[in-house]
LODREN-7485 format. One record per residue (C-alpha): residue in one letter; residue number from 1; x, y, z. Coordinates in Angstrom, 3 decimals. Layout:
<sites>
[site 'a'; NUM; [X; Y; Z]]
...
</sites>
This chain:
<sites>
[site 'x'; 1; [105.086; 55.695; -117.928]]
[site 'x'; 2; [105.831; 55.057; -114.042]]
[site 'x'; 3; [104.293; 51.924; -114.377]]
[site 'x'; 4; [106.941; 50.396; -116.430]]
[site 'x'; 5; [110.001; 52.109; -114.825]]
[site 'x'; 6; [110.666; 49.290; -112.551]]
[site 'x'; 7; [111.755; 46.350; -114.604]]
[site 'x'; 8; [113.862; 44.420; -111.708]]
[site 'x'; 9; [112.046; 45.213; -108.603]]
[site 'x'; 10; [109.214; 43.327; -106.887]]
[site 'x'; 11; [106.584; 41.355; -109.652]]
[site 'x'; 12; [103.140; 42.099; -109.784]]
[site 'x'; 13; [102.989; 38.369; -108.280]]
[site 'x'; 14; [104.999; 39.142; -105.551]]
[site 'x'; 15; [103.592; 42.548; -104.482]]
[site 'x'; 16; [100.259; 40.369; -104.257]]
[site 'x'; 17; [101.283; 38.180; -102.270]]
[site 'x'; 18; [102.673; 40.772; -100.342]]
[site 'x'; 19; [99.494; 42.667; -99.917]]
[site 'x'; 20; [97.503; 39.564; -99.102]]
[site 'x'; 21; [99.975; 38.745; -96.990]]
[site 'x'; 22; [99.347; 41.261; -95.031]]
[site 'x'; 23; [95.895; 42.331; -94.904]]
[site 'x'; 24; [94.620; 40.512; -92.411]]
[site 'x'; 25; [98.165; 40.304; -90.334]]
[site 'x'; 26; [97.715; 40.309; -86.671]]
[site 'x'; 27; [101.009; 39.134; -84.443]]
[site 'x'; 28; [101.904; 39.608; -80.970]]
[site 'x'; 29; [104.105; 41.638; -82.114]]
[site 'x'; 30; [108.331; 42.826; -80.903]]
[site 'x'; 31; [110.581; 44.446; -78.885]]
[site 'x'; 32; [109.611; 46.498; -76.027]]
[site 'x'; 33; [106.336; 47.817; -77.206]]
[site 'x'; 34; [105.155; 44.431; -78.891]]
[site 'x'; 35; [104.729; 46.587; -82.080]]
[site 'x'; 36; [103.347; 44.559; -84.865]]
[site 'x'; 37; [103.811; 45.984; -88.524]]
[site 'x'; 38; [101.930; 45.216; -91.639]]
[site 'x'; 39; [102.189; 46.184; -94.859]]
[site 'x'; 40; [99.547; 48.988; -96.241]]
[site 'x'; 41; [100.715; 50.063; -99.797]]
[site 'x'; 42; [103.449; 49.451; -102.516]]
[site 'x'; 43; [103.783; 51.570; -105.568]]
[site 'x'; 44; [106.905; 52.316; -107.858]]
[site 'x'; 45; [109.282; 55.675; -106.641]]
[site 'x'; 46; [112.056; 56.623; -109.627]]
[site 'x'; 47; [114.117; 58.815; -107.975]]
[site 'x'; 48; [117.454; 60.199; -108.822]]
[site 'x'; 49; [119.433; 57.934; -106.855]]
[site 'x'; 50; [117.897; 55.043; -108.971]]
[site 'x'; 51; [114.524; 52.960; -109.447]]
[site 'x'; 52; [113.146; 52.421; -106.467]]
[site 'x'; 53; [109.705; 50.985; -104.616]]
[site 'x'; 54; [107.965; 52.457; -101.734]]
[site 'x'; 55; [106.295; 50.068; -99.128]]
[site 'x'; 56; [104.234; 51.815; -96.811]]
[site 'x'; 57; [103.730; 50.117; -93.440]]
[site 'x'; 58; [101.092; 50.482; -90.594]]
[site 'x'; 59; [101.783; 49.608; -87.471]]
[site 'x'; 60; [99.341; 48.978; -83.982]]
[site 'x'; 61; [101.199; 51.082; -81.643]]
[site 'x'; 62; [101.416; 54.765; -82.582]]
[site 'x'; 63; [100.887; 56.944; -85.123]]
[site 'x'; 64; [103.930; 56.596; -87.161]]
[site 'x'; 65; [103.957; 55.499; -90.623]]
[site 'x'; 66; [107.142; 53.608; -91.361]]
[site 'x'; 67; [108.403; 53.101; -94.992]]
[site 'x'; 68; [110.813; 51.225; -97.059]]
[site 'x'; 69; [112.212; 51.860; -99.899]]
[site 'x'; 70; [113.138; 48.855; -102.417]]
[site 'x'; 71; [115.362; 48.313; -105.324]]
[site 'x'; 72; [115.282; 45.009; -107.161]]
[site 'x'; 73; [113.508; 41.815; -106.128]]
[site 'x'; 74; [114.809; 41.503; -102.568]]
[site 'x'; 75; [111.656; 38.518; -101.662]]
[site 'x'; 76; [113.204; 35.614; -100.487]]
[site 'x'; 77; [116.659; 36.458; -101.119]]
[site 'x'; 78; [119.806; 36.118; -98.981]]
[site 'x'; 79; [122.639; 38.969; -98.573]]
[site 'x'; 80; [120.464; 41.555; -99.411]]
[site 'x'; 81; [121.956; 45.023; -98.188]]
[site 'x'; 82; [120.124; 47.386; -95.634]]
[site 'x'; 83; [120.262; 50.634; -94.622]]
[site 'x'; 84; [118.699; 51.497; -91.469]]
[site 'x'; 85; [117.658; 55.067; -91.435]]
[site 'x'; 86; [116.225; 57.652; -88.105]]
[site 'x'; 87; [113.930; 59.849; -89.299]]
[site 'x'; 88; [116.180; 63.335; -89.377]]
[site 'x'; 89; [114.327; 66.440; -90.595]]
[site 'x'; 90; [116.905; 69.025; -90.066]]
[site 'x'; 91; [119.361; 66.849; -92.011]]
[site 'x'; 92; [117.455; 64.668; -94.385]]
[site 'x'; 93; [114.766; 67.864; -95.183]]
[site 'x'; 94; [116.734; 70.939; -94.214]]
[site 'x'; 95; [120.790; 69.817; -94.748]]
[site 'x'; 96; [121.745; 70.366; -91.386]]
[site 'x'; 97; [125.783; 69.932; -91.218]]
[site 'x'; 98; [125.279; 69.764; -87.465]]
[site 'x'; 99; [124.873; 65.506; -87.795]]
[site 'x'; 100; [125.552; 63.844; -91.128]]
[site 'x'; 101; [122.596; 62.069; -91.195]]
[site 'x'; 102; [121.608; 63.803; -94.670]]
[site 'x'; 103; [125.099; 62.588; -96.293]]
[site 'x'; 104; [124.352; 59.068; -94.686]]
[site 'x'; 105; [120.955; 58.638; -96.718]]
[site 'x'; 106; [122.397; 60.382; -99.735]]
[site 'x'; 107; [125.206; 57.770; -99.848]]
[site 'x'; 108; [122.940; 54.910; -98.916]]
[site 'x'; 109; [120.667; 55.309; -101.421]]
[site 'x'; 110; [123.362; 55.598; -104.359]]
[site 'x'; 111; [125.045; 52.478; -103.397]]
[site 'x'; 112; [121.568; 51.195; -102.816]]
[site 'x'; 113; [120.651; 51.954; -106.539]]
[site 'x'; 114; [123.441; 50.934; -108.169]]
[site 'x'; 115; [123.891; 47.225; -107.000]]
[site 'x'; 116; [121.375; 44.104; -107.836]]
[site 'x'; 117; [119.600; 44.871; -104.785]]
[site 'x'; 118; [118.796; 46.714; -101.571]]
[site 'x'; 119; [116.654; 48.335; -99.135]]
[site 'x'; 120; [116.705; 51.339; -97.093]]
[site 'x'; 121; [114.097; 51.574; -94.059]]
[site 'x'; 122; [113.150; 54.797; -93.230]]
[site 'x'; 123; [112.571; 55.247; -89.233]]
[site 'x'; 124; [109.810; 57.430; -87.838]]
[site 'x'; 125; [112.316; 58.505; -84.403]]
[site 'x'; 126; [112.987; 61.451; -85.083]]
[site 'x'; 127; [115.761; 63.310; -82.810]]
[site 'x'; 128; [117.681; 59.538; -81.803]]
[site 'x'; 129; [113.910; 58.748; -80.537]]
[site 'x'; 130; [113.174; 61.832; -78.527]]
[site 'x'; 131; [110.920; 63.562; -80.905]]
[site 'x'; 132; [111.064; 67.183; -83.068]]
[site 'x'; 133; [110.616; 69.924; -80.332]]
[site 'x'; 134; [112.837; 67.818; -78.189]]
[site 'x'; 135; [115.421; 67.499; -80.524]]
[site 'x'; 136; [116.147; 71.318; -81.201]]
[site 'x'; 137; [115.792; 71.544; -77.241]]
[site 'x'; 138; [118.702; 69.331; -77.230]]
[site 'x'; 139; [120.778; 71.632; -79.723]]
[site 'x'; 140; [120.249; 74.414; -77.612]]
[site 'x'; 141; [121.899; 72.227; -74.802]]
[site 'x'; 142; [124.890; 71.504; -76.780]]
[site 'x'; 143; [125.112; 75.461; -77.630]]
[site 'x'; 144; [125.472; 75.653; -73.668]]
[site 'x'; 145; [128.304; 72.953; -74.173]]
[site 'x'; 146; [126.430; 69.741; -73.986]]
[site 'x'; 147; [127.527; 66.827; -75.851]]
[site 'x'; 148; [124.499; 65.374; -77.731]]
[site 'x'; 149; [124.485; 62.442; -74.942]]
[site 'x'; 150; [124.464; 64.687; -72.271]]
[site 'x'; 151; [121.807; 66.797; -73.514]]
[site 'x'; 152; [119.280; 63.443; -74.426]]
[site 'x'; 153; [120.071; 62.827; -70.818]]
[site 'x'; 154; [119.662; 66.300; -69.507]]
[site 'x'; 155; [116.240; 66.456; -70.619]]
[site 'x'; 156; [115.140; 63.400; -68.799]]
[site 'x'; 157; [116.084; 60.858; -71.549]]
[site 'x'; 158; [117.918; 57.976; -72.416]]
[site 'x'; 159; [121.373; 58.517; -74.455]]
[site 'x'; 160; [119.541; 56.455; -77.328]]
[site 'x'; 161; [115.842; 56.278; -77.435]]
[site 'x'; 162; [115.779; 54.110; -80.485]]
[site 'x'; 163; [114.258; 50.882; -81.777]]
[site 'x'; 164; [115.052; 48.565; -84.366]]
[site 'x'; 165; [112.013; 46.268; -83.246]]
[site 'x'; 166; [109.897; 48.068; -86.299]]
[site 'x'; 167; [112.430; 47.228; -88.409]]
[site 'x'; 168; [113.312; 43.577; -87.709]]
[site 'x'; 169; [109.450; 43.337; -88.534]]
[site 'x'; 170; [110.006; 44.909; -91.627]]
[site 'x'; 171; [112.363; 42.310; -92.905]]
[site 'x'; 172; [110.300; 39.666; -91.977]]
[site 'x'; 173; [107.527; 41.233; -93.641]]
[site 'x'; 174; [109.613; 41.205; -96.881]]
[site 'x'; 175; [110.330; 37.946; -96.718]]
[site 'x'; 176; [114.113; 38.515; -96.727]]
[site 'x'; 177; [116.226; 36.027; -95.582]]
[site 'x'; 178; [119.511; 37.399; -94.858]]
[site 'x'; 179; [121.237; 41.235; -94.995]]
[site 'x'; 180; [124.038; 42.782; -95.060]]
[site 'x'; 181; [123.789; 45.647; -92.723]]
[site 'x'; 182; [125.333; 48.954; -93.868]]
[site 'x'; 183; [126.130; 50.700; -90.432]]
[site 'x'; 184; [128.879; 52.336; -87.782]]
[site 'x'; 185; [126.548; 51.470; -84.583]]
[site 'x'; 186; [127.111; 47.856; -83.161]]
[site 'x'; 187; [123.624; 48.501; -81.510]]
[site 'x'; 188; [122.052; 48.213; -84.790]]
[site 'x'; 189; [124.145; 44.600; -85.278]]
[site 'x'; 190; [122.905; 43.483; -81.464]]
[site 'x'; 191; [119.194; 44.458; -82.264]]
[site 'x'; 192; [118.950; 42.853; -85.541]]
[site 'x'; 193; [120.480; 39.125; -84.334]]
[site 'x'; 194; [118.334; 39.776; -81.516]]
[site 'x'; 195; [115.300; 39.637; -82.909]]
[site 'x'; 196; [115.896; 37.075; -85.445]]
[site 'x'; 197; [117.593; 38.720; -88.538]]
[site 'x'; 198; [120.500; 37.120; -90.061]]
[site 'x'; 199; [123.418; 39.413; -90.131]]
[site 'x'; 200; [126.068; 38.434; -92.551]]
[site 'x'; 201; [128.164; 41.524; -93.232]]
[site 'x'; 202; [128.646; 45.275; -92.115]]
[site 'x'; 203; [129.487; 47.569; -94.561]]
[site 'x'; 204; [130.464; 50.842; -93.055]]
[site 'x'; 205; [129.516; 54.442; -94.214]]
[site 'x'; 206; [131.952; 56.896; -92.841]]
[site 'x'; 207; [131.162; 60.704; -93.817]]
[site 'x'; 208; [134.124; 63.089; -93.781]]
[site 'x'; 209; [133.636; 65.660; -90.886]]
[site 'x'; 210; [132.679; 69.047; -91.255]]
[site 'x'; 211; [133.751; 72.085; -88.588]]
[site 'x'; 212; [130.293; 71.986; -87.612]]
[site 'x'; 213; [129.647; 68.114; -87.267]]
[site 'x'; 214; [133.118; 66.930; -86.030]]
[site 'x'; 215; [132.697; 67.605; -82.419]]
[site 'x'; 216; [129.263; 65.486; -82.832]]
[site 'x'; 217; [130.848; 62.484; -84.583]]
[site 'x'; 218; [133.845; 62.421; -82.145]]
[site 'x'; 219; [130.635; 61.989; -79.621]]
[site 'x'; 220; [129.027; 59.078; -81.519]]
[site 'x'; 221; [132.397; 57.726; -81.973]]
[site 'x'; 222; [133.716; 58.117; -77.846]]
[site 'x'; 223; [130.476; 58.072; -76.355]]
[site 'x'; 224; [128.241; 55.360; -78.291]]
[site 'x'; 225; [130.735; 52.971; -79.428]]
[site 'x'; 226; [130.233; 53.923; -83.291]]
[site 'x'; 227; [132.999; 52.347; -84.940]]
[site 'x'; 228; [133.898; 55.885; -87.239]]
[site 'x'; 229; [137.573; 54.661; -87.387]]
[site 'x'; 230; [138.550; 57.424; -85.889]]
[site 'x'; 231; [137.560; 59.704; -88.205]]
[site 'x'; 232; [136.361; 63.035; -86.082]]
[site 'x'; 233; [139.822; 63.183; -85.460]]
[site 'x'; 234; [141.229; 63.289; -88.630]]
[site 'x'; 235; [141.246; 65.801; -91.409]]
[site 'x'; 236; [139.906; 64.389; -94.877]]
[site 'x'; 237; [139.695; 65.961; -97.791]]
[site 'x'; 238; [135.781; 65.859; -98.991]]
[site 'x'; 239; [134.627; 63.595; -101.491]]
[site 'x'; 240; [131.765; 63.272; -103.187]]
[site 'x'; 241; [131.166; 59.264; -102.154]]
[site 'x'; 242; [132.281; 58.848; -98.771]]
[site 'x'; 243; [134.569; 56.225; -97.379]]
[site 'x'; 244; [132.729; 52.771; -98.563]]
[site 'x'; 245; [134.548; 49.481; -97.377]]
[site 'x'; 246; [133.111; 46.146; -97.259]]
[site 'x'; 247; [133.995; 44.220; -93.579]]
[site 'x'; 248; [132.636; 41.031; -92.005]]
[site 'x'; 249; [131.564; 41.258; -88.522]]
</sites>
C-alpha cells in the first residue's frame, strides 16, 4: 500500500512536528517581497525516479503553491543535496528541447533517488519569473533573433526575474541544516548564503546540447555567468545521465 512505500523518508513523528510546526507560522517573512512560507500538506509520492515525499507549501504573498519533493529523512541533517527547480511547462510538461530544463529535473531527481538523501524544490516562476504568456512572447522574440536575455529585456523585464527567497524559507522550514547545492548559476550560490543557508558544495548538472538548445545554453553560459564549462560549444555525444561531477565552491 502507499502508506508503507516510504520506509526511509520523514517519520510519522517528524511530519508532526512538521505540521504543528507550521500551522500557526506567521514570520516577517524574506527577500524582496517579505514572503513567508508555511507548510500545508505532506503525503508519500513513489515515482519512477524513486520514493519520494511531497510537501506542499502556502505562502502569504501570491497565489503560487510551492512544493518539495523529499527523499529520506533530510530533518535536521547536514549536507543534504538540493535541487532548485523554475517551474518550466514547455520543458518539464511538454519536452521542449528549446531549454533543457526537462533533462535538468529528469537528472535531478535520479541522482536525488538514488543517494541517502535529497530534495528537489519545485519553483512556481515560470518563464525565468516572467510568467506563461510572457514566456512564449519571449520565444517569438528569439525567432526574430533575440537571445533569451534580450527578449526578457525587450518586453520590459529584467534578464532574471527570479527568487530564491521562497526557497531559503523552504529549508528552514525543513529544518535542514546544511546542502549541497546541485547547480550551474552562481546566483543560486549568492542567494542561498544570503539569506542564511549553509552552502557546502556545488555539484554541477551539465546537459549535452541539442541543435535546438545550444544557441540558448551558449546564452546562459556568456550572458548569465552559468558555469556550463563550456559546453554549448562543444559537440558531445548524448548520454543517458548527463555530465555529474562533484566540486567545492
Amino acid at each position: 500500500m502507499v502508506k508503507n512505500l516510504q520506509h526511509n523518508g520523514l517519520t510519522k513523528e517528524d511530519i508532526k512536528s512538521l505540521l504543528e510546526d507550521n500551522k500557526e507560522h506567521a514570520c516577517e517573512g524574506i527577500g524582496r517581497d517579505k514572503i513567508c512560507v508555511r507548510i500545508e500538506a505532506i503525503a508519500n509520492l513513489p515515482s519512477k525516479y524513486g520514493q519520494f515525499q511531497v510537501v506542499a507549501f502556502y505562502n502569504n504573498s501570491d497565489n503560487k503553491e510551492h512544493g518539495a519533493l523529499i527523499h529520506g529523512n533530510v530533518v535536521d541533517q547536514e549536507d543534504v543535496i538540493l535541487r532548485l527547480h523554475s517551474e518550466c511547462v514547455t520543458g518539464d510538461v511538454f519536452g521542449s528541447l528549446r531549454c533543457d530544463c526537462h533533462d535538468q529535473l529528469v537528472t535531478a531527481l535520479r541522482t536525488i533517488g538514488k543517494m541517502k538523501m535529497g530534495v528537489l524544490i519545485y519553483l512556481r516562476q515560470e518563464g525565468r519569473g516572467i510568467g506563461f504568456i510572457n514566456k512564449i512572447r519571449a520565444y517569438a522574440l528569439q525567432e526574430e533573433g533575440l537571445d533569451t536575455k534580450e527578449a526578457n529585456i525587450a518586453l520590459g523585464f529584467h534578464d532574471d526575474e527570479r527568487d530564491y527567497s521562497v526557497a531559503a524559507h523552504i529549508i528552514k522550514s525543513l529544518k535542514i541544516k546544511s546542502v549541497r547545492l546541485m547547480t550551474n548559476n552562481p546566483q543560486k550560490i549568492a542567494e542561498m548564503k544570503q539569506y542564511g543557508i549553509n552552502v557546502t558544495e556545488r555539484i554541477p548538472l551539465i546537459i549535452p546540447p541539442n541543435k535546438y538548445n545550444r544557441f540558448y545554453l551558449e546564452t546562459k553560459e556568456k550572458k548569465f555567468g552559468h558555469l556550463l564549462e563550456g559546453v554549448a560549444g562543444r559537440f558531445q555525444e548524448q548520454m543517458d545521465v548527463p555530465l555529474f561531477k562533484n566540486r567545492k565552491i
